[in-house]
C-alpha positions in Angstrom: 2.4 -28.0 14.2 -0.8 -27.8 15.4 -2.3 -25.0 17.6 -3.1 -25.1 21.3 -6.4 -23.4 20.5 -8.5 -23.3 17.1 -11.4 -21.2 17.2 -14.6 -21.1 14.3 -16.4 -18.4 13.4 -18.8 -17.1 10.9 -17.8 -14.0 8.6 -18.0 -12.3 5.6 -15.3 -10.1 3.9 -14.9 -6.3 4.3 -11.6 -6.2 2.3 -8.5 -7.5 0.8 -5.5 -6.1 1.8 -3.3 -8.1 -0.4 -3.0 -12.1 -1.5 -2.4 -12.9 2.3 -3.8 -10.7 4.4 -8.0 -10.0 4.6 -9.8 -7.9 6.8 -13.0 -9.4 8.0 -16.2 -9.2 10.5 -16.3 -12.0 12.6 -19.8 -13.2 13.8 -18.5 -13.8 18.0 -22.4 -14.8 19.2 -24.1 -13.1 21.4 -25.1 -9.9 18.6 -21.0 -8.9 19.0 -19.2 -8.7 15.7 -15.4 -7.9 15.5 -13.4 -6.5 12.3 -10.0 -7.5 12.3 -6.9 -8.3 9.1 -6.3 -12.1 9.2 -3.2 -14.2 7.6 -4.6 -17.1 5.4 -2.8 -20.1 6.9 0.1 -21.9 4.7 0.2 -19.1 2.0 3.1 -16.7 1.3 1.9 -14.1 -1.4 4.0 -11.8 -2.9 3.3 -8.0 -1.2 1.9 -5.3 -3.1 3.6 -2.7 -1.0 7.6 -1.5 -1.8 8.1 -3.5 -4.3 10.3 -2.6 -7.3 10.2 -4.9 -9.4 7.5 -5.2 -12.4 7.2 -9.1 -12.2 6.7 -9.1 -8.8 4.3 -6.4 -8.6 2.2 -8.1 -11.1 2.3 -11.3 -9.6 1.1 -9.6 -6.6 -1.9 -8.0 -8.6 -2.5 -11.4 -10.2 -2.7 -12.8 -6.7 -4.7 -10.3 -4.6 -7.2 -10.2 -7.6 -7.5 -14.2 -7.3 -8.5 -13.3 -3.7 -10.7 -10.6 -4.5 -13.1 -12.6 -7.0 -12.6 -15.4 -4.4 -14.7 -13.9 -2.0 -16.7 -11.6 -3.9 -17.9 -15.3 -6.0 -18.5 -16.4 -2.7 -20.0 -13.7 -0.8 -22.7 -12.8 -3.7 -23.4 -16.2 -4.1 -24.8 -17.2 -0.9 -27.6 -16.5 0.9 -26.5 -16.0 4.4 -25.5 -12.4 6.4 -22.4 -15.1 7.4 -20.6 -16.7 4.1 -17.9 -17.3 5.4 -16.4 -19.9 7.9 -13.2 -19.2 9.4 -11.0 -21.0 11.2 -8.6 -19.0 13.3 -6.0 -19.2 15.9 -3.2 -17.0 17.3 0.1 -17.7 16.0 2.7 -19.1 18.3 5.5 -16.9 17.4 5.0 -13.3 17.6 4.9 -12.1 13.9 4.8 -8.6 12.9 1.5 -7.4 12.2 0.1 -9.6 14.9 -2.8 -10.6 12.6 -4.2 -14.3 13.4 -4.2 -16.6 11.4 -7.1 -18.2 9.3 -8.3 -20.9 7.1 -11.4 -19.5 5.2 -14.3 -21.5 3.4 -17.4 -21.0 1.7 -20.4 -21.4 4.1 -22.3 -23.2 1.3 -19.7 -24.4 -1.1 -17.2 -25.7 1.5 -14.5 -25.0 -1.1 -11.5 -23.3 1.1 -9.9 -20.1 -0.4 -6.2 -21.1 1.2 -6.6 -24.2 -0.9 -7.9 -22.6 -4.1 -5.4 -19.9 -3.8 -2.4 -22.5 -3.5 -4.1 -24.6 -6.3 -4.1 -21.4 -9.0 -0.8 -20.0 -7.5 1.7 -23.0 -6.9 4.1 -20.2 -5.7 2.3 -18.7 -2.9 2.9 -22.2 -1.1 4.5 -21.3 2.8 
């Protein structure tokens, strides 16, 4: 389903919370800037947080670490204050965090971290 309202922005990355979730500064115009945690669109990572298992916990490291060098690859690489693009939109349904939800690419590269994620990781597929 598509959204009523997609917004894009320029960003870079401040920090990974896990596979799924990101914080980042978003460049809004007019010299404001706002840090907030996104969800990446379409992926379902395993959580770093409670979890008991072994497997699953380093499945989850495997993951966030993908993300990690992701956007550190991406971030170093470029030569922009802005090296990221994101597209973002508020869910419809209310979920818990009440993060939005992004689609990040490279400014320069165009390559899309959801996709490259969901490539590596078939699992992580929502």
């Amino acid at each position: 389903m598509v959204p009523d309202h997609v917004f894009v922005y320029r960003a870079r990355h401040e920090n990974v919370i896990n596979a799924q979730t990101v914080e980042l500064t978003v460049d809004l115009g007019y010299d404001m800037q706002m840090c907030k945690h996104f969800d990446l669109v379409t992926v379902d990572a395993h959580s770093l947080n409670g979890v008991e298992c072994p497997e699953e916990r380093e499945m989850a490291r495997e993951e966030t670490d993908f993300v990690k060098q992701w956007l550190r690859a991406n971030s170093e690489e470029s030569s922009t204050q802005w090296p990221l693009t994101i597209r973002t939109h508020l869910p419809r349904t209310e979920n818990i965090t009440g993060d939005y939800e992004a689609h990040l690419t490279s400014t320069e590269t165009h390559e899309s971290l959801n996709a490259d994620l969901k490539s590596r990781f078939p699992r992580v597929i929502a």
